[in-house]
C-alpha positions as CSV (number, residue, x, y, z in Angstrom):
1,X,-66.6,-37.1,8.1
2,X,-64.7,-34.8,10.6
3,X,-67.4,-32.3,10.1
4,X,-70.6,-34.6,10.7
5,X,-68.8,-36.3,13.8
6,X,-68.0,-32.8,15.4
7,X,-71.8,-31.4,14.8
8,X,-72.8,-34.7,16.5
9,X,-70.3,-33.8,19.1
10,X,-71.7,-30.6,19.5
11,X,-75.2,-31.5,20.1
12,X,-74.7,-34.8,22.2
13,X,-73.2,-31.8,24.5
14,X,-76.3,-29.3,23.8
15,X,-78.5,-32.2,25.0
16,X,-76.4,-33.3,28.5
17,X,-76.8,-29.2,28.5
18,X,-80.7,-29.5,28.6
19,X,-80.5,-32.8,31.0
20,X,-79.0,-30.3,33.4
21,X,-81.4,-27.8,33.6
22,X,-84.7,-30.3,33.7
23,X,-82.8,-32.1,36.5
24,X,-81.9,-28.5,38.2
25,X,-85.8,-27.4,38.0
26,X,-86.7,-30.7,39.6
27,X,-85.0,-29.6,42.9
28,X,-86.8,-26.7,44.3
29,X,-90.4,-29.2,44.0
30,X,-88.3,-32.3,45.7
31,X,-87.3,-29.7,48.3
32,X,-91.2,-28.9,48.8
33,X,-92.1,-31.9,48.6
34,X,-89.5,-33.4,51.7
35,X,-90.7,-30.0,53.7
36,X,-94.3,-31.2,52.9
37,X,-93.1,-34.9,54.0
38,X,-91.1,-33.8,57.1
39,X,-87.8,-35.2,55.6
40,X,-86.2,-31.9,55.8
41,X,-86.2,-29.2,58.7
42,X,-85.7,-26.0,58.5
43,X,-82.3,-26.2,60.4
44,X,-81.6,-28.5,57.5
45,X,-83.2,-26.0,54.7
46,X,-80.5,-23.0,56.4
47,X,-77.4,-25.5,56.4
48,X,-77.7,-26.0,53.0
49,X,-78.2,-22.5,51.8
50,X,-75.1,-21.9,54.5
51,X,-73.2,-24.6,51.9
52,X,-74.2,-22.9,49.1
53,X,-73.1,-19.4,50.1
54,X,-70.1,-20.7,51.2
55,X,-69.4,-22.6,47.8
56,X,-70.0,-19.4,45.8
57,X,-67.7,-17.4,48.2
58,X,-64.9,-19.8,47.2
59,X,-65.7,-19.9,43.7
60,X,-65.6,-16.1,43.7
61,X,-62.1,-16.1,45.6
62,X,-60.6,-18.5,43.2
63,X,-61.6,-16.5,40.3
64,X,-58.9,-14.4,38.9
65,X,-58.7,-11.1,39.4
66,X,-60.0,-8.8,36.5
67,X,-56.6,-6.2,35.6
68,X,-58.7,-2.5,34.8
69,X,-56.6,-0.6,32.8
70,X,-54.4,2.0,34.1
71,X,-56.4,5.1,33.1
72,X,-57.8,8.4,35.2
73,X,-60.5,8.2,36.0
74,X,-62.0,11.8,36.0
């Protein structure tokens, strides 16, 4: 029973997985389709790649730092 509930488990999360990823394709057309519209500038178009740069600079800073072993290197 454990077993059959945890494969179940396993692809309910598979398939929010693939909801995702249609739902993250779908933006770049919605994106063309409001520049197309006139329901998003440019200005608008460089804030939000501003955001997202930003976003991944923190992500990046918050990671932790990767120890390299303590070898020579030559």
């Amino acid at each position: 029973m454990a077993v059959a509930s945890e494969q179940e488990m396993k692809a309910k999360a598979q398939e929010a997985r693939a909801n995702v990823i249609e739902a993250e394709a779908e933006v770049p057309k919605a994106m063309a389709q409001a520049f197309r519209s006139g329901h998003l500038g440019i200005m608008d178009y460089y804030r939000m790649k501003n955001i997202e740069a930003d976003t991944s600079m923190r992500e990046n800073i918050a990671k932790p730092a990767v120890k390299t072993p303590d070898k020579p290197l030559g």
